[in-house]
TORPA-4810 file (N, C-alpha, C, O; in nm, 3 decimals):
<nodes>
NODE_1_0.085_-0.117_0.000_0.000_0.000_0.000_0.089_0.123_0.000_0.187_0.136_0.073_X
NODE_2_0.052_0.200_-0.076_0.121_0.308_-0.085_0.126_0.425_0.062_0.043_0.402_0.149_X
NODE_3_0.211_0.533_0.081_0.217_0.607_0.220_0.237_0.710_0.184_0.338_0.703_0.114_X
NODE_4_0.188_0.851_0.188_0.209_0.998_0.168_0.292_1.023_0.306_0.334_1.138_0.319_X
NODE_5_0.314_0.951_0.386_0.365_1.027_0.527_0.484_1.009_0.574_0.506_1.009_0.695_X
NODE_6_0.607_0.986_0.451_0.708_1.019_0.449_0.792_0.882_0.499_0.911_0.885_0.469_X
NODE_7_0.766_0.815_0.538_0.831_0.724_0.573_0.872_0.600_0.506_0.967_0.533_0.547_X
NODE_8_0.810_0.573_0.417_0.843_0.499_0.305_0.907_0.541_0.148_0.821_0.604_0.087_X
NODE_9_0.978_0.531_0.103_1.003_0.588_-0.060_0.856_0.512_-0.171_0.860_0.390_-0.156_X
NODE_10_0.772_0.541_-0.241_0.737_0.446_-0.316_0.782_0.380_-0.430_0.714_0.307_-0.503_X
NODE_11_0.899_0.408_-0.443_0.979_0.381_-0.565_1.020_0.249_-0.515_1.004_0.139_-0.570_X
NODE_12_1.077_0.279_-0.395_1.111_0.097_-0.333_1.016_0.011_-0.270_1.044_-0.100_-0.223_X
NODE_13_0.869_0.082_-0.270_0.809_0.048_-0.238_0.761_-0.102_-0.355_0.757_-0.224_-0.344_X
NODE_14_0.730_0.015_-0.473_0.706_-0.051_-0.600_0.842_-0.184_-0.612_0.804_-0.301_-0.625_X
NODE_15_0.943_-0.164_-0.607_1.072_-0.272_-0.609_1.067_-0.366_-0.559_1.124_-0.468_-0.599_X
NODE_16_0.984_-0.355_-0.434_0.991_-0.458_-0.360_0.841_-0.526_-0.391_0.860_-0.645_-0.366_X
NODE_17_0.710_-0.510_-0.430_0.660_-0.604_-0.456_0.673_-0.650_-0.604_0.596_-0.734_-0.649_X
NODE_18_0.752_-0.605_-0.664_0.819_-0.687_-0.854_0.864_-0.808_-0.777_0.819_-0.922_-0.786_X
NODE_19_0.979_-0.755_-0.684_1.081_-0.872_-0.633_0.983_-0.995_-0.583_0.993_-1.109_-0.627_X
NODE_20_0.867_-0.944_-0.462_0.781_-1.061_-0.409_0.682_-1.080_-0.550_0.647_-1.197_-0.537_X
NODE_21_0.636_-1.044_-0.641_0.541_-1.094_-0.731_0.598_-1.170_-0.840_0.524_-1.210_-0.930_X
NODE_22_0.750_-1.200_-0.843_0.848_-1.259_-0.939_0.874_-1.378_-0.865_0.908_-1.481_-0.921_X
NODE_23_0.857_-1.366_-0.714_0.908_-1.496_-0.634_0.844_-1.604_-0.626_0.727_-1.584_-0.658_X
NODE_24_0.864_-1.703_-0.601_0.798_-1.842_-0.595_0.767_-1.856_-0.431_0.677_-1.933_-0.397_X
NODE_25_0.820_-1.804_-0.360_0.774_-1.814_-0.257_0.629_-1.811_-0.172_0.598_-1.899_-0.091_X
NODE_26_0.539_-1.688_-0.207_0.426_-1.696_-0.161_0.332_-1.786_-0.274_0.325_-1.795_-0.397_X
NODE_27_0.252_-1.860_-0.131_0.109_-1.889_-0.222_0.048_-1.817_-0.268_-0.019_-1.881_-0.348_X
NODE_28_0.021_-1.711_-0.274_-0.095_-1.606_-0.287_-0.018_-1.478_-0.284_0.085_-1.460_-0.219_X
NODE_29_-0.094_-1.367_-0.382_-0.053_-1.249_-0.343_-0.189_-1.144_-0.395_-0.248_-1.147_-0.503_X
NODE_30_-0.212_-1.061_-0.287_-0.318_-0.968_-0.306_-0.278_-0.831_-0.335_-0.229_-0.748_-0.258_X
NODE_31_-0.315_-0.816_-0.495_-0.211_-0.672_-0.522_-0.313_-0.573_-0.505_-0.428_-0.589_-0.544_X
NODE_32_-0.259_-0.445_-0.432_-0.347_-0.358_-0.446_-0.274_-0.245_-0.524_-0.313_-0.129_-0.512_X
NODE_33_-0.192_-0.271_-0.586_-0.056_-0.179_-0.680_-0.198_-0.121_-0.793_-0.210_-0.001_-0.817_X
NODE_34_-0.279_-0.207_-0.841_-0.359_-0.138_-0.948_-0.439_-0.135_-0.973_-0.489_-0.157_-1.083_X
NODE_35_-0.500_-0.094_-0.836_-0.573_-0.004_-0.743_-0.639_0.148_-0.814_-0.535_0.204_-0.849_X
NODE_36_-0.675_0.178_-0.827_-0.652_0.347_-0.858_-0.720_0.411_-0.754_-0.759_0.526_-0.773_X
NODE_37_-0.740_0.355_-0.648_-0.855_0.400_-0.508_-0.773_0.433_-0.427_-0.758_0.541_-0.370_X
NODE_38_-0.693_0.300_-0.416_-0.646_0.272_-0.257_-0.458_0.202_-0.313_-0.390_0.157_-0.220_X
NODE_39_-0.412_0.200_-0.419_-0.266_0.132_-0.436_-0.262_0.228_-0.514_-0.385_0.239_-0.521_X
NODE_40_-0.224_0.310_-0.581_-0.174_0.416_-0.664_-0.115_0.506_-0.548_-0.168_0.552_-0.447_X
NODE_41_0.041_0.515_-0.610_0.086_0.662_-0.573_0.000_0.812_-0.581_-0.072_0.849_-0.674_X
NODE_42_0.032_0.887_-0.449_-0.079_0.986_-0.387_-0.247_0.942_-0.376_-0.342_1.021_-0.385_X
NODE_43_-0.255_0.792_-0.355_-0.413_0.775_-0.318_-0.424_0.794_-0.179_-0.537_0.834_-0.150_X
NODE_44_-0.348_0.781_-0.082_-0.338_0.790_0.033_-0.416_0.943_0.115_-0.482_0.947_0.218_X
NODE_45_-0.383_1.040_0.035_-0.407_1.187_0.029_-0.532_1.184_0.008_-0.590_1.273_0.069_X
NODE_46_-0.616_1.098_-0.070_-0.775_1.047_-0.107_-0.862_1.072_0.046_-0.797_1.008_0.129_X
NODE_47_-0.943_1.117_0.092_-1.000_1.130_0.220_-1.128_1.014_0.191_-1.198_0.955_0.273_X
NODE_48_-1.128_1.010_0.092_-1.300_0.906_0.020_-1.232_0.794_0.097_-1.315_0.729_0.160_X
NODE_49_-1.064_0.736_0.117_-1.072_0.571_0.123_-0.965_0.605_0.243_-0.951_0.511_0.320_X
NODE_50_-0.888_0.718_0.272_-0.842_0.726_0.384_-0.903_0.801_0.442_-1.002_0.864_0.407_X
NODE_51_-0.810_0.800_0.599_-0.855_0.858_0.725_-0.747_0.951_0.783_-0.755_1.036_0.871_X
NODE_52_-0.602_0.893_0.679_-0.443_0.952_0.667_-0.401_0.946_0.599_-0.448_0.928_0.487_X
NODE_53_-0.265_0.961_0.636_-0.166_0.944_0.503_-0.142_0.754_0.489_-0.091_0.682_0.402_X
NODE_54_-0.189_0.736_0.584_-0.155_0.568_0.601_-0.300_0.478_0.639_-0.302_0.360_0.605_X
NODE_55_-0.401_0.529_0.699_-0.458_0.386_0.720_-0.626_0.425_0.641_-0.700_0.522_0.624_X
NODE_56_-0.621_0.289_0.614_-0.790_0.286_0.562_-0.909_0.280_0.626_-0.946_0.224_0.729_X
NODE_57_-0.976_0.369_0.521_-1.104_0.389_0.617_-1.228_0.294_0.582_-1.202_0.206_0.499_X
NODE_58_-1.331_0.298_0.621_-1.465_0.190_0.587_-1.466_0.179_0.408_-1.474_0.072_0.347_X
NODE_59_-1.461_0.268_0.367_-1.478_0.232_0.225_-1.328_0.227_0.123_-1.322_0.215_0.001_X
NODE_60_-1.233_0.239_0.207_-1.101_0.182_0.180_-1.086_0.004_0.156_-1.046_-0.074_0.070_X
NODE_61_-1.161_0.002_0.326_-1.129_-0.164_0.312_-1.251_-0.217_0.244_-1.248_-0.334_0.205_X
NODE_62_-1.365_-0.139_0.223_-1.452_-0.279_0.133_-1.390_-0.280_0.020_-1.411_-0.382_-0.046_X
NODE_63_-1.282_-0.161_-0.052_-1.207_-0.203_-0.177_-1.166_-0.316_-0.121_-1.220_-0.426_-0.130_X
NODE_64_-1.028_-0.278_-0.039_-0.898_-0.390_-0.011_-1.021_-0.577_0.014_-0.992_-0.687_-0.032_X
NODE_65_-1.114_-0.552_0.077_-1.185_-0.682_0.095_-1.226_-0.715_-0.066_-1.278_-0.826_-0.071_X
NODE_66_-1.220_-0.670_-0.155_-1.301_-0.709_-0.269_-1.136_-0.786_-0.338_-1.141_-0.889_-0.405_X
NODE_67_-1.055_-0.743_-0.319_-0.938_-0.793_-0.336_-0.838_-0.876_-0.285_-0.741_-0.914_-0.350_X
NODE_68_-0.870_-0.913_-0.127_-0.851_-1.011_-0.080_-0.934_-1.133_-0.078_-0.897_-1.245_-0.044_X
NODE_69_-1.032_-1.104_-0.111_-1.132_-1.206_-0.067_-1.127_-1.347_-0.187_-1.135_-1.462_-0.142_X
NODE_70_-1.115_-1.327_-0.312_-1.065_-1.366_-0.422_-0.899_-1.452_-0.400_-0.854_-1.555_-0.450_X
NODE_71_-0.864_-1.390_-0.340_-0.685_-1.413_-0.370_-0.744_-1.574_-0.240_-0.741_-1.692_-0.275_X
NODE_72_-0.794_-1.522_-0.093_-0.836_-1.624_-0.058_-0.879_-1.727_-0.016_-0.853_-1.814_0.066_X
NODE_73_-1.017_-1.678_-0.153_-1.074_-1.840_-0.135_-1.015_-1.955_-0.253_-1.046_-2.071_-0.276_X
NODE_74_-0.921_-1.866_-0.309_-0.827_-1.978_-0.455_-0.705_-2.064_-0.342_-0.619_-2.143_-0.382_X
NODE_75_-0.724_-2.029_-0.217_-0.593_-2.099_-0.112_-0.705_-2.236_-0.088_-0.654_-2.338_-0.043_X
NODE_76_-0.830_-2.237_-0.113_-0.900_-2.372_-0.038_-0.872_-2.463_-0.073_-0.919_-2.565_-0.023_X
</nodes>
């Protein structure tokens, strides 16, 4: 998830899930990179799906739930 509040770069942010979405390691991965709500660089700044620069609000997470929920029930 992307962060307006300085503490993260999103450039390495972005680097680092190529690296985990290239890996064999996880079963599952729930991208919210392409997003345009709630995973896009400066959505965070969005007041519709945040509450900050960092956490989601009620209609943040029924996105993020519409996108986890998929990823899983393909783990059953």
């Amino acid at each position: 998830m992307p962060r307006d509040d300085g503490t993260i770069n999103n450039t390495d942010r972005k680097t680092l899930n190529t690296a985990i979405l290239a890996s064999s390691v996880p079963d599952a991965f729930a991208d919210f990179a392409d997003d345009a709500d709630i995973g896009a660089d400066g959505a965070p700044t969005a007041r519709t799906y945040y509450y900050d620069d960092v956490h989601l609000n009620a209609a943040g997470h029924a996105i993020a739930l519409g996108i986890i929920a998929p990823v899983v029930a393909g783990l059953r």
